[in-house]
N, C-alpha and C positions, 0 to 999 in steps of 0.2 A: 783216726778220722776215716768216713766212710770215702774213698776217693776214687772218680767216678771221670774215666774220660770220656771226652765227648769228640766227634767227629760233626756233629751239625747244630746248627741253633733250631733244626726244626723239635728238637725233643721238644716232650708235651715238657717235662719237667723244668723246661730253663724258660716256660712262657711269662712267669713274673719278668724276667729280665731281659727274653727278646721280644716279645708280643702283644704283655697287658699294657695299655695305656695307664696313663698315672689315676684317671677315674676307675677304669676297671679294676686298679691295685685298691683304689679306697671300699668298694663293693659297698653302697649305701642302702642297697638291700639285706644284706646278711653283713653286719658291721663286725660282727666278733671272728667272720673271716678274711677281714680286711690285712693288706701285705704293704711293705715299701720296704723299698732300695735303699739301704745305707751303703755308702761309697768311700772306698781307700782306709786303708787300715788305722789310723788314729781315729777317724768319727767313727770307726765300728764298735773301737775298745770303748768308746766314752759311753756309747749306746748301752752296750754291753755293761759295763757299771752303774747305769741308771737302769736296769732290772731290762731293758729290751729283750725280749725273746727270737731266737734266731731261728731259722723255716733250713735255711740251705745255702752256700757261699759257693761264687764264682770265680776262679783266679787262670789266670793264663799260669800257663805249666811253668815259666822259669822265674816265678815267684808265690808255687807254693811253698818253699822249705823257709823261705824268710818271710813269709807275711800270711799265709793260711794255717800251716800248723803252730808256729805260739799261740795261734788262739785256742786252741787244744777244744773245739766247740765238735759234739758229738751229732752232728748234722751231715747230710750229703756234702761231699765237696767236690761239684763237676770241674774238670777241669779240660783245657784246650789250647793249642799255640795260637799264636796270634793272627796266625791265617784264617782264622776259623772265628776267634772272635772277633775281629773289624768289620765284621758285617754286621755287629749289635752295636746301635746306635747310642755316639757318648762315652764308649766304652775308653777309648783312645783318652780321656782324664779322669779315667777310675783309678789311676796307680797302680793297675793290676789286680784288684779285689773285690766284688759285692757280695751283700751279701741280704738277702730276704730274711726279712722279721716281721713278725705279728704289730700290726698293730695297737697302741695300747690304748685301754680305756682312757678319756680324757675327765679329769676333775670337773666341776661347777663350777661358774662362776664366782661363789661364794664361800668356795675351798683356798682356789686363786688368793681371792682378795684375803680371803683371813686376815693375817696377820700382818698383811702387806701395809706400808707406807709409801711407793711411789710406783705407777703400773707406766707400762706403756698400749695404750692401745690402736690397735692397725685397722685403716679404714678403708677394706676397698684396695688394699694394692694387691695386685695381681703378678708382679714379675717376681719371679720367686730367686734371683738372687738378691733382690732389696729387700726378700723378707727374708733371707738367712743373714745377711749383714745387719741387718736391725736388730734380728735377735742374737746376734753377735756382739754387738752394741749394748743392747741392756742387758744381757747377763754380765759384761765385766763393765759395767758403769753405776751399777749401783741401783739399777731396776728389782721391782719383787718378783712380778708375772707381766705378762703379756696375755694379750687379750684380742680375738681378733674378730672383725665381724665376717658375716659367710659369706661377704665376695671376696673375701682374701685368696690368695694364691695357700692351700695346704702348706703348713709349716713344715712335713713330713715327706714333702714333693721330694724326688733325690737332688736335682741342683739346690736346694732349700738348705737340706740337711750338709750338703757340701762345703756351702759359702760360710754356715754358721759354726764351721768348724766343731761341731757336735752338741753346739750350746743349744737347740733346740731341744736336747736330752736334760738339760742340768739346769733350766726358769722356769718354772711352772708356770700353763698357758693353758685356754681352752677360748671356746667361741663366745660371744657375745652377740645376743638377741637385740637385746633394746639397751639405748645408754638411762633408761631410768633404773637398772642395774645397777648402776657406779652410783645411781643418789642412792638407793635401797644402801646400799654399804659405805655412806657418807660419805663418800670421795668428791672432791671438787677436781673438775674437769677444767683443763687449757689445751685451747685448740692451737695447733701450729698454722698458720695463715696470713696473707697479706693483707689488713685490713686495715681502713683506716685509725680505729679503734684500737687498737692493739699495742700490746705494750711492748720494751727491751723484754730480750729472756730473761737477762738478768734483772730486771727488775724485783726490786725487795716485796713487792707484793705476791710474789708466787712462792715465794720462801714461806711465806706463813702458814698455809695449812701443813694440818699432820698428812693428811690424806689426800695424795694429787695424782690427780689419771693425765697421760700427756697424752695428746688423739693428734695424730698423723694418717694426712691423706694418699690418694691413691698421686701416682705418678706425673702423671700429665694437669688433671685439673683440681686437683687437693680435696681439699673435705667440700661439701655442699656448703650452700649458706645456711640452709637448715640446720646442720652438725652446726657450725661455726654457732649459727643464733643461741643453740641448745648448751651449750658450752657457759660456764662460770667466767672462763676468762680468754683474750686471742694474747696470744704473742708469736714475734717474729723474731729473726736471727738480725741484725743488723748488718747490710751487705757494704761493698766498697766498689769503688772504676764500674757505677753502670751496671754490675750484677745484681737480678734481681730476687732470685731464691737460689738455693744448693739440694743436690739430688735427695730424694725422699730419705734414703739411709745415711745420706751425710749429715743432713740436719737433723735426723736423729739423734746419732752422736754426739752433734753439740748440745743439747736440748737435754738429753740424759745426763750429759759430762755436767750441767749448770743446776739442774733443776733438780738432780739428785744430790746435789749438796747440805741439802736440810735434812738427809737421810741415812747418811753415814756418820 
C-alpha cells in the first residue's frame, strides 16, 4: 500500500474528507467525478464486493496494520495519530477508517423495478440516518429496490452509508421522478399514513397484488395528501396507550416485515 503520513488536514489531498461538503462530494456538474465517504471497515468491504471503486483511505496510525492493510486496496493511504485527526469532523465514529470512492452510475427506474415484486419507496426524508436504517430494513426484510424521490437525503451520504450497515451497496435503488413510473411498471402503490380511509397493514387486501410499491413519508409531516390521493391504497400500523405513529424507519420495518410476506 501507497502509505502516506500526514501532519495536517490542510493537504489539498485529504479535502474529500476534511473540506468537501457532502454536495461538493456528489459534484452535479461533472457527475462521473462525483466522491463519498465509506466509513469503518465492514461497510468498506461490503462496498468493496459490490464493485465500489476506491480514490484513497484514511486510517489513524495505530489501526493501520488491522484494518487498512487486509484491504490490500492499491490507493493512497494517508495516515495520522489522532492528534491530527479530531480536528476532522465525525471522525471520532469512523472506527478508525475512511475511505473515498467513485461514485457509481445509478440504474433506471426500470432496471430497479425489473424483476422486482415488492419496492420501497422514500419520499422526502431528508435525515440520513432514517434513510440508512430503511435501507437496512429492506434489504434484509424482503424488499427488491428502493426508490427514492430527489428530496431524499443522498443514500450515499457517509452517516447513510453507516447506519445501513453497507446495505445501501447490496438493494438496488435509483431516483424517481414521477410515481406515474410505478404505474408504467404496473406496480400498485400503499401509502403509509394516518387516514381515515386507510386500512390494518395486515389487511388481506394488500397481499394480493403481485406488484406493491410501499411509499413512506418524510419525517415530521409524512407524504402529502396529493401522494396519499395518488396512491392505490393507505394503510396504517395499528398503535396502542395513545401512541399515534412510530419513527419513519421503524414503520418501515414493520410495513416491509408484513407486506413482504406475499414475496418470499
Amino acid at each position: 500500500m501507497n502509505l502516506i503520513p500526514i501532519t495536517t488536514l490542510d493537504d489539498p489531498r485529504l479535502a474529500p474528507y476534511a473540506r468537501l461538503t457532502e454536495a461538493q462530494l456528489l459534484n452535479r456538474l461533472h457527475p462521473e467525478e462525483g466522491l463519498f465517504i465509506c466509513e469503518s471497515l465492514k461497510v468498506i468491504r461490503v462496498a468493496l464486493a459490490a464493485g465500489m471503486v476506491p480514490v484513497s483511505l484514511l486510517c489513524e496510525e495505530k489501526f493501520v496494520d488491522t484494518q487498512a492493510r487486509p484491504l490490500a486496496l492499491d490507493v493512497p493511504l494517508f495516515t495520522a495519530p489522532r492528534e491530527v485527526l479530531k480536528g476532522l469532523t465525525g471522525y471520532a465514529v469512523s472506527r478508525g477508517l475512511l475511505c473515498a470512492m467513485r461514485r457509481p452510475q445509478l440504474p433506471t427506474v426500470e432496471t430497479v423495478c425489473g424483476a422486482a415484486r415488492r419496492l420501497a419507496v422514500i419520499d422526502g426524508v431528508v435525515n440520513s440516518e432514517n434513510i440508512g436504517a430503511i435501507f437496512r430494513a429492506a434489504a434484509s426484510l424482503g424488499m427488491d429496490g428502493v426508490l427514492l424521490t430527489r428530496t431524499c437525503c443522498d443514500p450515499l451520504n457517509r452517516r447513510a452509508c453507516r447506519v445501513s450497515m453497507g446495505t445501501v451497496f447490496q438493494i438496488p435503488w435509483t431516483f424517481l421522478d414521477s410515481y406515474s413510473q410505478l404505474r408504467q411498471q404496473h406496480f400498485v402503490t400503499v401509502a403509509l399514513a394516518l387516514t381515515d380511509d386507510s386500512v390494518a397493514i395486515d389487511d388481506p387486501l394488500l397481499k394480493r397484488p403481485d406488484k406493491l410499491a410501499i411509499v413512506m413519508g418524510t419525517e415530521g409531516d409524512g407524504l402529502s395528501s396529493t401522494t396519499i390521493g395518488g396512491c392505490d391504497h393507505v394503510a396504517r400500523i395499528p398503535m396502542h396507550r395513545g401512541v399515534d405513529s412510530l419513527n419513519v424507519a421503524a414503520a418501515a420495518a414493520v410495513a416491509f416485515y408484513e407486506l413482504g410476506k406475499g414475496s418470499r
